[in-house]
C-alpha positions as CSV (number, residue, x, y, z in Angstrom):
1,X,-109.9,4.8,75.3
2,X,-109.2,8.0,73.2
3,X,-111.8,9.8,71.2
4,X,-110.5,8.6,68.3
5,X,-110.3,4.8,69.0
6,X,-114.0,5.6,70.8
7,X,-115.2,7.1,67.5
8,X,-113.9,4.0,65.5
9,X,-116.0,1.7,68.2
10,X,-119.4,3.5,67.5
11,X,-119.3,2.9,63.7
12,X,-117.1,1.8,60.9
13,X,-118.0,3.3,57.8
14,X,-115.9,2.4,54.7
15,X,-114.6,5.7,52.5
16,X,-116.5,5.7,49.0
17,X,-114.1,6.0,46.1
18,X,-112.9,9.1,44.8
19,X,-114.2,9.8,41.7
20,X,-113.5,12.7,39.7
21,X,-112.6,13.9,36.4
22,X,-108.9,14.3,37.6
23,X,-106.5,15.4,39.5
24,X,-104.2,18.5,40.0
25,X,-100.8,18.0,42.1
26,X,-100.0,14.5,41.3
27,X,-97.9,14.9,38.5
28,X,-100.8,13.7,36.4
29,X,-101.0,10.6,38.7
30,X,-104.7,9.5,39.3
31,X,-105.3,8.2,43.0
32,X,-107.7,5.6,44.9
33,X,-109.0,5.4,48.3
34,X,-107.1,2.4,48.4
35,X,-103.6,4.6,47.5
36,X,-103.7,6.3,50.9
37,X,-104.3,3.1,53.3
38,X,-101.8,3.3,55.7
39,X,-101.8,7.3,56.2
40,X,-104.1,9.2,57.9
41,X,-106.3,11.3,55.3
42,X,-108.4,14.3,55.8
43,X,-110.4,15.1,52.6
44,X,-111.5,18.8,52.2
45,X,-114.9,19.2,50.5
46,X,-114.3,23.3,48.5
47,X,-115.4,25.1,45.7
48,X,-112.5,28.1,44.6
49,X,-115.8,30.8,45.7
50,X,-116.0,30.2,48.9
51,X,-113.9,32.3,51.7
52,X,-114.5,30.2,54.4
53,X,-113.2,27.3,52.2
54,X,-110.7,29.8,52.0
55,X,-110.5,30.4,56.0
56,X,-110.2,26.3,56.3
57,X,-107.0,26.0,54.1
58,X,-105.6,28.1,56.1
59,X,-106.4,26.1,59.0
60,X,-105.4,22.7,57.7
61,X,-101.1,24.3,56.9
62,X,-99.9,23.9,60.0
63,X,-101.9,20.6,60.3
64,X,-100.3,19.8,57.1
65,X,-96.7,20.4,58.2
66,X,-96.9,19.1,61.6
67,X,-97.4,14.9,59.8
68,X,-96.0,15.3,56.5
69,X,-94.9,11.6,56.2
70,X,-98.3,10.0,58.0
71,X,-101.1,12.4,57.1
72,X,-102.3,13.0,53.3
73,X,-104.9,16.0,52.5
74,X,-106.4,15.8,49.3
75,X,-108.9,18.6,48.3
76,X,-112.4,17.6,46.6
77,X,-112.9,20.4,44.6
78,X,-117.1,20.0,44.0
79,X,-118.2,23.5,42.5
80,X,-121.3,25.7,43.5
81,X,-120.9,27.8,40.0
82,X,-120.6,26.6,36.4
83,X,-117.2,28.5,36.1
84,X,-116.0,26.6,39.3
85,X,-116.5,23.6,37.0
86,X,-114.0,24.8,34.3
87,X,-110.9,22.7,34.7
88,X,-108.5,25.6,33.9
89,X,-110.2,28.0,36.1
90,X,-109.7,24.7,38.7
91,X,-105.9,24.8,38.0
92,X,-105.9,28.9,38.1
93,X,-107.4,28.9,41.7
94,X,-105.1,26.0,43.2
95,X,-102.4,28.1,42.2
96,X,-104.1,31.1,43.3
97,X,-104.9,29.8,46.9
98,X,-101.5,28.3,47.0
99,X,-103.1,24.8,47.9
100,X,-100.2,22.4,48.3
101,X,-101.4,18.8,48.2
102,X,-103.4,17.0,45.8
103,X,-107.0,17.5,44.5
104,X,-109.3,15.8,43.2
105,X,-111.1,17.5,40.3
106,X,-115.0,17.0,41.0
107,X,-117.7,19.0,38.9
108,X,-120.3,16.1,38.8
109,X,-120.2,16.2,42.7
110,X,-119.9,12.4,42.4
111,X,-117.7,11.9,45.4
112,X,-119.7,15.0,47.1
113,X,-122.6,12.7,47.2
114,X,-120.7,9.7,48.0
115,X,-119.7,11.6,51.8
116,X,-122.9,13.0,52.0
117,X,-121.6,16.7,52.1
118,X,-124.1,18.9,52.9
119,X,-121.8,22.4,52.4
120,X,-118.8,24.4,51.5
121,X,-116.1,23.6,53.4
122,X,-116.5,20.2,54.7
123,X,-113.8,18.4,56.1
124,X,-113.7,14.4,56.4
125,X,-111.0,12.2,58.0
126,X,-110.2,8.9,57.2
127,X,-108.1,6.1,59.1
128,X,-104.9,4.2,58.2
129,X,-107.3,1.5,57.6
130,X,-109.5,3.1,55.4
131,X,-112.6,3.8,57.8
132,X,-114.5,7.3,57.7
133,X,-113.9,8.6,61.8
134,X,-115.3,11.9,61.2
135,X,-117.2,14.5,59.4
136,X,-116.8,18.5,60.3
137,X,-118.3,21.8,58.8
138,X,-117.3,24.8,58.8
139,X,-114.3,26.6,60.1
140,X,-112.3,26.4,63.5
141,X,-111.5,22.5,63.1
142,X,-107.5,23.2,62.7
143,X,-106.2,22.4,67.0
144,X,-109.6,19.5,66.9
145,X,-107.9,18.3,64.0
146,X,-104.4,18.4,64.8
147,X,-105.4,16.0,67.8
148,X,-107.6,14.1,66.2
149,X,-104.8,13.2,63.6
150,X,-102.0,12.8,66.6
151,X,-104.6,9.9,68.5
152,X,-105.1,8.5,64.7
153,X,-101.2,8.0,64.1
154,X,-100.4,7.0,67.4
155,X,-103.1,4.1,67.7
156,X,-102.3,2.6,64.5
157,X,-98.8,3.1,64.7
158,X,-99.4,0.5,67.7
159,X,-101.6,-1.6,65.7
160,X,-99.0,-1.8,62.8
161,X,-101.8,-0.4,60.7
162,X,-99.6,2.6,60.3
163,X,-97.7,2.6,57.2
164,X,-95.7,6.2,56.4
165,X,-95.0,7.4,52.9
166,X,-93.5,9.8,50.2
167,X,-96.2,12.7,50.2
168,X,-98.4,12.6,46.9
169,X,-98.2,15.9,45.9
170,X,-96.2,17.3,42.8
171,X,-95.8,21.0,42.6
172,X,-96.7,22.6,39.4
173,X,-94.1,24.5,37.0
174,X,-93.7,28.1,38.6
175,X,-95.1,30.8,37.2
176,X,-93.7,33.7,35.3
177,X,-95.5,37.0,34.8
178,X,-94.7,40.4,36.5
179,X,-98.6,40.7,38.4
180,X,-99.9,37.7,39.6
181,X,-103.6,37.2,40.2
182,X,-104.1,40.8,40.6
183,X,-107.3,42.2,42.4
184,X,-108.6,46.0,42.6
185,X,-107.0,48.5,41.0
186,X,-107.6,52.7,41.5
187,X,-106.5,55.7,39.2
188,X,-104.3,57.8,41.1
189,X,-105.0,61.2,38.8
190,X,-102.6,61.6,37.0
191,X,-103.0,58.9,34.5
192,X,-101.1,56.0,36.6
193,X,-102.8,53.3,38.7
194,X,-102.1,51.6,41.5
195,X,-103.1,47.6,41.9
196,X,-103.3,45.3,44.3
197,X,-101.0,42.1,43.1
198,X,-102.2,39.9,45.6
199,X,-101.0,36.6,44.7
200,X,-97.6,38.5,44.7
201,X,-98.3,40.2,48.0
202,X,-97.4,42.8,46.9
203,X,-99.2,46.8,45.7
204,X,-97.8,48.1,42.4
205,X,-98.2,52.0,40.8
206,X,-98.4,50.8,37.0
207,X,-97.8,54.0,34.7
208,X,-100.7,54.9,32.3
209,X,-99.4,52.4,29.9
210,X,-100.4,49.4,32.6
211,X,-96.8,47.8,32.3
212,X,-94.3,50.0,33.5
213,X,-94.1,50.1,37.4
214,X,-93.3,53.4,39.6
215,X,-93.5,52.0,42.9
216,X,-93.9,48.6,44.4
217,X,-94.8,48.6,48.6
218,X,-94.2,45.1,50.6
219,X,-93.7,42.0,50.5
220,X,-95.2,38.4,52.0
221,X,-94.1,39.9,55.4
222,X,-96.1,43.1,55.1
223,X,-99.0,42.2,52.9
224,X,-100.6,38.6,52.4
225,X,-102.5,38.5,49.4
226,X,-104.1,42.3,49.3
227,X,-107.4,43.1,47.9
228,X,-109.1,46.3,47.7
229,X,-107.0,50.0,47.4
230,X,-108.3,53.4,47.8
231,X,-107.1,56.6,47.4
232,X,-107.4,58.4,51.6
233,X,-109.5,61.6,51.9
234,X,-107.5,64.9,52.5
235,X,-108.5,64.7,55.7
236,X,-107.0,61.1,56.1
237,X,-103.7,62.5,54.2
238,X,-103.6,65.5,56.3
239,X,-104.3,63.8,59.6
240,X,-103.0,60.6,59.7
241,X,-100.2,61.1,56.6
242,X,-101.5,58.4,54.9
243,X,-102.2,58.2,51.2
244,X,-103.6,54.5,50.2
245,X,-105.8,52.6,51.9
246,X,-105.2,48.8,51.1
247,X,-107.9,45.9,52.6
248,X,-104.9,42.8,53.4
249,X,-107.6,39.9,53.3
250,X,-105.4,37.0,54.5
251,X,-103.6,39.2,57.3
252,X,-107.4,40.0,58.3
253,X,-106.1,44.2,58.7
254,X,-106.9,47.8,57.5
255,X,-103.4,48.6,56.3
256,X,-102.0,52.3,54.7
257,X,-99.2,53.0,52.7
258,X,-97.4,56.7,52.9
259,X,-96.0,57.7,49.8
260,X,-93.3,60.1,51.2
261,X,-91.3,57.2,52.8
262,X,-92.9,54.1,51.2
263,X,-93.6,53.0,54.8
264,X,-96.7,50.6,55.3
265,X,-99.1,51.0,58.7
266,X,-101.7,48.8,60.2
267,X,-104.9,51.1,60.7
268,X,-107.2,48.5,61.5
269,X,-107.3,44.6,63.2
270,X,-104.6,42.9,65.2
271,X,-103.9,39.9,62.5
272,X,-106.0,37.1,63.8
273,X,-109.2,36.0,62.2
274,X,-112.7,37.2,64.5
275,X,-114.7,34.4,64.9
276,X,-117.3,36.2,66.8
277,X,-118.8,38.1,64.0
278,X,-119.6,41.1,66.2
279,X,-117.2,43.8,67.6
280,X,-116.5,47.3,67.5
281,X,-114.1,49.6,69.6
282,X,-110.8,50.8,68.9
283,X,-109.8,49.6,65.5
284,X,-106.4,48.3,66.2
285,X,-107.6,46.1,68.8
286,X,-110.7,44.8,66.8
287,X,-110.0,40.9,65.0
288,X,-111.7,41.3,61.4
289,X,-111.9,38.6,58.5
290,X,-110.9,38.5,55.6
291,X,-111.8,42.2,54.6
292,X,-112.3,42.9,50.7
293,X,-113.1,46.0,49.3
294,X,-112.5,49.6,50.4
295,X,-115.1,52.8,49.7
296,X,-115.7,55.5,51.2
297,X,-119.6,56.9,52.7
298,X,-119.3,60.2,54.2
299,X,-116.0,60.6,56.8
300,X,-115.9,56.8,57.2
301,X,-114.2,54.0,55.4
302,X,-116.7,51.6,54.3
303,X,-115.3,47.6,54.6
304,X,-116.5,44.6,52.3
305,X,-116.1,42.4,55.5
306,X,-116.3,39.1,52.9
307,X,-115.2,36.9,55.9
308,X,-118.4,37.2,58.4
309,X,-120.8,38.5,55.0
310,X,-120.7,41.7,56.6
311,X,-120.2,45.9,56.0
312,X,-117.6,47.2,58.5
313,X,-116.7,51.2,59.0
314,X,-113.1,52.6,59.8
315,X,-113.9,55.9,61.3
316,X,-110.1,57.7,61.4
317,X,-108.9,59.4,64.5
318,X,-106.7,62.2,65.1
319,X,-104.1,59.3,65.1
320,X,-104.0,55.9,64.1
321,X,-104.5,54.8,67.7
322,X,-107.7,56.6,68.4
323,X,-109.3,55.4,64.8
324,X,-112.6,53.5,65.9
325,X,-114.5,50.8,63.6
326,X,-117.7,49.4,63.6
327,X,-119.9,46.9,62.0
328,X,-122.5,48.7,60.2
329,X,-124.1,45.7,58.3
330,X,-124.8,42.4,57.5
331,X,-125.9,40.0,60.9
332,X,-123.6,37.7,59.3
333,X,-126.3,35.5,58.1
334,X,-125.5,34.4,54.7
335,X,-128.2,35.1,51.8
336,X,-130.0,38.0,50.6
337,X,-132.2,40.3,52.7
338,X,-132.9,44.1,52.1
339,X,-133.8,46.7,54.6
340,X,-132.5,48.0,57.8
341,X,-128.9,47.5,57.1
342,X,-128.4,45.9,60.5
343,X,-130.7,43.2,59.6
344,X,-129.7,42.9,56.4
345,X,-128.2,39.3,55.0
346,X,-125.0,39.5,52.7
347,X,-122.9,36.8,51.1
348,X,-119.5,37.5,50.8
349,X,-119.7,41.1,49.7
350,X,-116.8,41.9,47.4
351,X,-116.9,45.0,45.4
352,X,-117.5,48.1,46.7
353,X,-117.8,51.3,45.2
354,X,-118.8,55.1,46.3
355,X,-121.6,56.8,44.1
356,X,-121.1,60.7,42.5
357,X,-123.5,62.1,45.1
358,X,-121.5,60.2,47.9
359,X,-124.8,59.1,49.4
360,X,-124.8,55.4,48.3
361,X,-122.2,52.8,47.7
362,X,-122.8,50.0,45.3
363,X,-122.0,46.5,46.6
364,X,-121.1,43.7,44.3
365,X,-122.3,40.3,47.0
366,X,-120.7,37.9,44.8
367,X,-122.1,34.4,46.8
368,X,-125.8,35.8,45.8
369,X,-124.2,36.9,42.2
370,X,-125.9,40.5,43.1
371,X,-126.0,44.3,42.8
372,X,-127.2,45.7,45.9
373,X,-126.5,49.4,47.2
374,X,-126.4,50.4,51.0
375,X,-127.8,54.3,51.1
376,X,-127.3,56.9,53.6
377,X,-130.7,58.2,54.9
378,X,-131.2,62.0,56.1
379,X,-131.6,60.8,59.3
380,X,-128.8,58.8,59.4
381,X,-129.8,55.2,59.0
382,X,-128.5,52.7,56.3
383,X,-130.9,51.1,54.0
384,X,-129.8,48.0,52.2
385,X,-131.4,47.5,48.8
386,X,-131.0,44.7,46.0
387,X,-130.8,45.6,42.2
388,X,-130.1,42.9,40.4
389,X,-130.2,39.3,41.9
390,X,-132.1,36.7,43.3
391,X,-130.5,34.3,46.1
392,X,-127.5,32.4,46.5
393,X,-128.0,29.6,44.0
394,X,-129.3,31.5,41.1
395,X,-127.4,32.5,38.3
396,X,-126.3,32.9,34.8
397,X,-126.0,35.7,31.8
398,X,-129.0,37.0,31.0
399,X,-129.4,40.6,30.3
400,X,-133.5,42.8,29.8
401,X,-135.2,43.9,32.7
402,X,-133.2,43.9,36.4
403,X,-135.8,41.1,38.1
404,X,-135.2,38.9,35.6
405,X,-131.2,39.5,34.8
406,X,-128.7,37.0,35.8
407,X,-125.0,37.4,37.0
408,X,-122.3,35.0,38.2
409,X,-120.0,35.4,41.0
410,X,-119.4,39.3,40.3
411,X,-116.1,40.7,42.2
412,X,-116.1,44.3,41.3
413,X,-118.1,47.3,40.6
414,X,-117.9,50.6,39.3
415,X,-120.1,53.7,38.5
416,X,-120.1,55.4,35.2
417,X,-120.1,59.1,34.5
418,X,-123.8,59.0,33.0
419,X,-124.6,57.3,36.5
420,X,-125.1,53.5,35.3
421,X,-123.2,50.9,37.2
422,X,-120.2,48.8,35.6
423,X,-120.2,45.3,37.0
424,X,-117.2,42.8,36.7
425,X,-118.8,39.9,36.5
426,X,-116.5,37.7,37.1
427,X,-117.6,34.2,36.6
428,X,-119.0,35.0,33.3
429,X,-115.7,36.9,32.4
430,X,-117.7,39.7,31.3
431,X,-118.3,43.8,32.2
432,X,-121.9,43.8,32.5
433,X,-124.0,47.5,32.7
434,X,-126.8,48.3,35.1
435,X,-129.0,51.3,34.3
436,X,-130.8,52.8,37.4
437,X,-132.8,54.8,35.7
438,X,-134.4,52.1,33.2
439,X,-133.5,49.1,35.9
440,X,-132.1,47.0,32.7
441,X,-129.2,45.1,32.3
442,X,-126.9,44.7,29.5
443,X,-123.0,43.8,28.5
444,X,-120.6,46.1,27.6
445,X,-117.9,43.2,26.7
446,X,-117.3,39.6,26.7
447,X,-114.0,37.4,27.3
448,X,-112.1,38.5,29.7
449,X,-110.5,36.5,32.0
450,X,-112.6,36.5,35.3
451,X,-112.1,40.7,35.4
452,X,-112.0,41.5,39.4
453,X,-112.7,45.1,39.0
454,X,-112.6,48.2,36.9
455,X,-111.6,52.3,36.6
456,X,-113.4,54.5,34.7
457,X,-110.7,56.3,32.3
458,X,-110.9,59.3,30.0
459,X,-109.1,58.7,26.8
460,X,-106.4,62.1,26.4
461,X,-106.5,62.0,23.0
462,X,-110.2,61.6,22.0
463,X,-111.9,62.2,25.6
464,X,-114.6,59.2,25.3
465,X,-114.2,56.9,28.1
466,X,-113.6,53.8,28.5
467,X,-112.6,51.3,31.3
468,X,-109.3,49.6,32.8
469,X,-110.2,46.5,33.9
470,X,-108.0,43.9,35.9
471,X,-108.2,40.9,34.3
472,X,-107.3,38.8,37.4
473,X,-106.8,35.3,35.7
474,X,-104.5,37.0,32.7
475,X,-102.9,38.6,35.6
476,X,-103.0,42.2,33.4
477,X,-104.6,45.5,33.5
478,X,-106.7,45.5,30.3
479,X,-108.6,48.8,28.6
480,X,-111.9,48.2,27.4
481,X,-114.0,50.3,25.3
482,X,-117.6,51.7,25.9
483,X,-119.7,50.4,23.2
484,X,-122.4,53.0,21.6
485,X,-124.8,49.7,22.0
486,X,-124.4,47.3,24.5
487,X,-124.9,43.9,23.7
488,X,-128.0,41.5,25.0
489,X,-127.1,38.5,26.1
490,X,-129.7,36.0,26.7
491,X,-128.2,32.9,28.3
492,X,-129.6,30.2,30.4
493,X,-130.8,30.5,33.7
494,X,-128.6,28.4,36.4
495,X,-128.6,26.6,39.7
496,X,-126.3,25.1,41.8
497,X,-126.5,22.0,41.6
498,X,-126.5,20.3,44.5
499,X,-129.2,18.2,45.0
500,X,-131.7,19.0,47.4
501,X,-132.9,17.6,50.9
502,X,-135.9,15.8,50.6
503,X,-138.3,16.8,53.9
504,X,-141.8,16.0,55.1
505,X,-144.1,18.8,55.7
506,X,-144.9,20.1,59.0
507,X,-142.9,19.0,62.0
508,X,-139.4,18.5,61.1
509,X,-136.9,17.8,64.3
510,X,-133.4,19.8,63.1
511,X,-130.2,18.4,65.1
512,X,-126.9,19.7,64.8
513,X,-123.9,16.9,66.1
514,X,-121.0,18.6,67.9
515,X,-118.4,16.2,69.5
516,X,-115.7,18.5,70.9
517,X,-112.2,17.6,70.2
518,X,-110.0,15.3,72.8
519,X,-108.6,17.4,75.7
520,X,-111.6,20.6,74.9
521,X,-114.9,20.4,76.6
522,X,-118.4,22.5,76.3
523,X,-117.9,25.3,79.2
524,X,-121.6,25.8,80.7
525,X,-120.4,28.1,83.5
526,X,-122.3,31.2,82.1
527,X,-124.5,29.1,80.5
528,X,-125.2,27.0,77.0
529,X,-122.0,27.9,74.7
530,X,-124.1,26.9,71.7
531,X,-126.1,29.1,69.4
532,X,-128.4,28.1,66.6
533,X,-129.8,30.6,63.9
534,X,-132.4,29.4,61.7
535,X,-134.8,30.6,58.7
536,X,-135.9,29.9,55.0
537,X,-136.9,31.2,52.0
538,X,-139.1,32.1,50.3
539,X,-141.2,33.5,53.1
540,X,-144.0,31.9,54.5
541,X,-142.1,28.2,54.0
542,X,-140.4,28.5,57.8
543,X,-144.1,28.8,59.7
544,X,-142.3,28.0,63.6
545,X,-139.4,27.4,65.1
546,X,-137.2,29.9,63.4
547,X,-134.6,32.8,65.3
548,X,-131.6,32.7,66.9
549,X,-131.5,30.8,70.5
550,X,-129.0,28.7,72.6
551,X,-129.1,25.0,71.8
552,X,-128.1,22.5,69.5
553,X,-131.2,20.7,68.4
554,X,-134.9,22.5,67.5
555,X,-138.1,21.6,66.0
556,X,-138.9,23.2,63.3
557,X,-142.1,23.5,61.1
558,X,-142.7,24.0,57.4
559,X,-145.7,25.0,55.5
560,X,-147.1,21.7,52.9
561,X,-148.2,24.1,50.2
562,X,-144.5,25.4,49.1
563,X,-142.9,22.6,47.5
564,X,-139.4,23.9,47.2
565,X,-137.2,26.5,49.4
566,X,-133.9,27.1,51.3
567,X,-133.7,26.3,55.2
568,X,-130.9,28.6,56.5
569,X,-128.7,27.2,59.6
570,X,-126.3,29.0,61.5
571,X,-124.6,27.3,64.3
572,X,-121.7,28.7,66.8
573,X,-120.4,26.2,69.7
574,X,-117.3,27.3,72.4
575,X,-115.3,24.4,73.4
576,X,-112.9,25.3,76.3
577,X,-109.8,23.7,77.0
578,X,-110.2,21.1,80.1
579,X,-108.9,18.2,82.1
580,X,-109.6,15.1,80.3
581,X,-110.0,13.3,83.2
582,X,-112.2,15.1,85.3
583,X,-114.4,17.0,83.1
584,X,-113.0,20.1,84.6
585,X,-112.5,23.2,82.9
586,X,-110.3,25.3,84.5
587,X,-110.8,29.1,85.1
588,X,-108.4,30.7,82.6
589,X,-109.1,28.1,80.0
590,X,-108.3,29.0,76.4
591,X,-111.7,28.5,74.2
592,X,-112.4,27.4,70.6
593,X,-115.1,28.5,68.5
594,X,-116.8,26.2,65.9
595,X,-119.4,28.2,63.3
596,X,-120.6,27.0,60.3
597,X,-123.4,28.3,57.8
598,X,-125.5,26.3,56.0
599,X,-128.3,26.9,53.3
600,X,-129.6,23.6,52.4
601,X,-132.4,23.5,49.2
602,X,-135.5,21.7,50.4
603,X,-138.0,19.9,48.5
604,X,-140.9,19.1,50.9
605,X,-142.5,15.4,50.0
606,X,-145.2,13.8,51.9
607,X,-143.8,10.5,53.4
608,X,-140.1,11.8,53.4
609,X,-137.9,12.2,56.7
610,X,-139.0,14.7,59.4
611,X,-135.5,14.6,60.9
612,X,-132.7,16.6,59.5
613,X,-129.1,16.1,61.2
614,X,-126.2,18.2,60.1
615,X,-122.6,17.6,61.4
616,X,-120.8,20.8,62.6
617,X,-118.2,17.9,64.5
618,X,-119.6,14.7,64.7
619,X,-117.8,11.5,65.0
């Protein structure tokens, strides 16, 4: 019997409707679960925020292309932010991403609840018949999948259950604007700056009047979709005869660009996506994900490492070959923790940008919609510290005092001559001003379209300054003046909304269900290939049970007087290649890695469950 038809013989579970407020990529065509009986469908539970929802589209392509006339993927797109829930901002980012098959539009998180989705990206398949066979989180799914779907279409194809189709999507009307999507911008000197048009893949040298271009470097080939840019050190220019940094997010590498010959060089990763969240060593060996932003901290090259929620450093060699890089932050937990920056806890950090004193660089964490700043000590060490911000479901507009201020989803950051901090705040399409000194927060300006970043400019003619600010989702370069008096903003506070997991106080037994895919089998030759990381906040609500340690399934315990909280789960599990038959896995086998993160909102009720069972791969 194959996994699949094995799967189908433990449970059938009908799929629950899809309900939405509509759809994108039909043509304006609205769908049922009904609609797709006959196909194999794989639904994919993301919100437009979210890199590793980003990580898993890129997973489910070739998937995709390998069963275009038998398999159907249709995105649920349930949002963690209030922006997310905007139907244009929807349409923007599945243009953006480049997601090619239908979605359904979601912002109630009606059909969310329906699958039981517990978090961002979850993937669900469904059978020609119309029976749920398996739930997955996280990333790493994309050969388990492809095998899963193979087994799906050839059992029902045998069954007669199997009934191929016309595909459902319907591409939108191209676009037409010169940038596209751009992300990070820097000011080259002389009055010109250079972007990053990363939808285009593609960086452009705009002249100083943000329109007329000097220079564009690659193309899809060379770049795929490039974030952050940076202007090299004279020592990097001398040395190395490079001149612009770029961070290529989707090719996962460190690449340069030299002006003399318009020649483009990988510095940094080897193009694949680490899945280890660790590593170090020679920098053109090293996997990295998804890197971000670009600043520099001393001699090295600090890296918004938004993939793993991390801060990587490029140290450059005397050639490109003997550049080293390191991570220097972030243990890829995802939340919000200050100290020791090697403990630290980041969440998709996405802005990055090198203080006047060169001693601190400001960090815009967008998944905890913070300001936080990683400082150099005297004695070397790196100290993590948050500014503004709470935790990764809170937030808003709401300027006054930092401890109480509110952003949403902020990309970008910058700091001002007088030594405040300009933050593009993304999701409330807004510049918003942080002042150190008084630890307040105000807004310098209001309706942009979800601004990415921003360069402090001089103006020549009457020397105030003022800003340029890439206004991604106009897909321009926008100046924006300094106001004498910023404004005060006083909005709502926010939460995501999903709702939370009710939990008994005390013991609680935590399971997490891995099924490896048909033909892959857990390798315990150097022991347990699973690894589970788990703790809460606030503090004082995880009272045992927490850490990181091998294993799949732990008991846990939770203090009675704190009512509500987070429980943080990270789980990694290595399935090897083996004989399906035997069990056997052979010496040389080639091995998968599963990892998902999960932060699941408690509220603790006497009488309520004391089990709590989250699929990474169950069946």
């Amino acid at each position: 019997m194959t996994s699949a038809s094995a799967a189908r013989a433990r449970v059938k579970v009908r799929a629950p409707e899809l309900v939405g407020r509509g759809w994108l990529n039909t043509g304006g065509k609205a769908y049922s679960i009904a609609d797709f009986r006959g196909r194999v469908l794989i639904l994919d539970f993301w919100t437009f925020c979210c890199v590793n929802c980003l990580h898993v589209l890129d997973e489910l392509r070739p998937v995709e292309a390998q069963h275009p006339d038998a398999l159907t993927i249709v995105g649920v797109h349930s949002p963690k932010f209030e922006h997310e829930a905007d139907p244009d901002a929807l349409a923007a980012a599945v243009e953006r991403y480049a997601v090619h098959h239908p979605v359904l539009d979601d912002p109630e998180l009606v059909t969310w609840r329906a699958y039981a989705a517990r978090a961002w990206p979850t993937l669900v398949v469904v059978d020609p018949e119309g029976y749920v066979v398996a739930s997955m989180s996280g990333e790493g799914h994309g050969p388990g999948l492809a095998s899963l779907v193979g087994e799906l279409i050839e059992e029902h194809a045998a069954k007669g259950t199997l009934q191929p189709g016309d595909d459902p999507y319907v591409p939108p009307p191209p676009a037409d604007t010169r940038l596209r999507f751009p992300g990070k911008a820097v000011a080259v000197g002389d009055g010109s700056f250079i972007v990053s048009d990363t939808s285009n893949h593609q960086v452009v040298h705009l002249e100083a009047d943000l329109e007329t271009e000097r220079a564009r470097w690659g193309d899809r080939g060379s770049f795929n979709e490039p974030q952050g840019v940076l202007l090299a050190t004279p020592a990097v220019r001398d040395g190395l005869g490079i001149d612009l940094l770029v961070a290529d997010s989707v090719n996962h590498q460190l690449k340069g660009i030299r002006f003399s010959d318009n020649s483009i060089h990988t510095l940094a990763g080897t193009g694949r996506q680490l899945r280890e969240r660790t590593g170090g060593g020679p920098a053109l060996t090293q996997d990295l994900s998804t890197p971000w932003d670009l600043a520099w901290l001393g001699e090295r090259l600090l890296i918004a490492m938004a993939g793993t929620h991390q801060l990587w450093a490029w140290t450059p060699g005397d050639t490109i070959e003997q550049s080293m890089i390191e991570v220097v932050g972030g243990t890829a937990n995802e939340g919000l923790r200050d100290g020791d920056a090697h403990q630290a806890w980041f969440a998709q950090p996405s802005g990055l940008y090198t203080s006047a004193d060169g001693g601190r660089v400001w960090i815009a964490d967008s998944e905890t919609s913070a300001l936080r700043a990683i400082t150099h000590g005297d004695d070397g060490t790196l100290t993590v510290e948050t500014h503004v911000g709470t935790g990764l479901f809170d937030f808003g507009h709401r300027d006054g005092p930092a401890e109480q201020a509110l952003l949403q989803h902020p990309l970008g950051v910058t700091e001002l001559p007088d030594g405040s901090v300009a933050i593009s705040d993304t999701y409330n399409g807004a510049i918003r001003r942080y002042d150190p000194a008084r630890k307040d927060v105000s807004t310098l300006a209001r309706g942009l379209a979800e601004p990415s970043d921003a360069v402090v400019e001089r103006d020549p003619d009457s020397g105030e300054t003022r800003l340029v600010v890439v206004e991604s989702a106009a897909h321009r370069l926008t100046r924006v003046a300094l106001p004498e008096d910023a404004q005060r903003v006083d909005g709502p506070a926010r939460r995501t909304q999903r709702p939370p997991t009710e939990l008994a106080p005390g013991a609680i037994h935590l399971e997490v269900t891995f099924v490896p895919p048909r033909g892959q089998k857990l390798d315990h030759r150097w022991g347990d290939p699973t690894m589970l990381d788990v703790s809460a906040s606030p503090e004082g609500l995880l009272l045992d049970g927490g850490g990181r340690a091998p294993g799949l399934r732990r008991t846990i315990r939770v203090a009675g007087g704190i009512r509500h909280g987070t429980l943080h789960v990270s789980v990694q599990a290595a399935a090897c290649d083996g004989d399906p038959d035997t069990g056997e896995v052979p010496e040389h086998a080639a091995c998968h890695l599963f990892q998902q993160d999960w932060g699941i909102p408690l509220t603790l009720v006497d009488g309520a469950p004391g089990t709590l069972t989250l699929d990474l791969r169950g069946a």
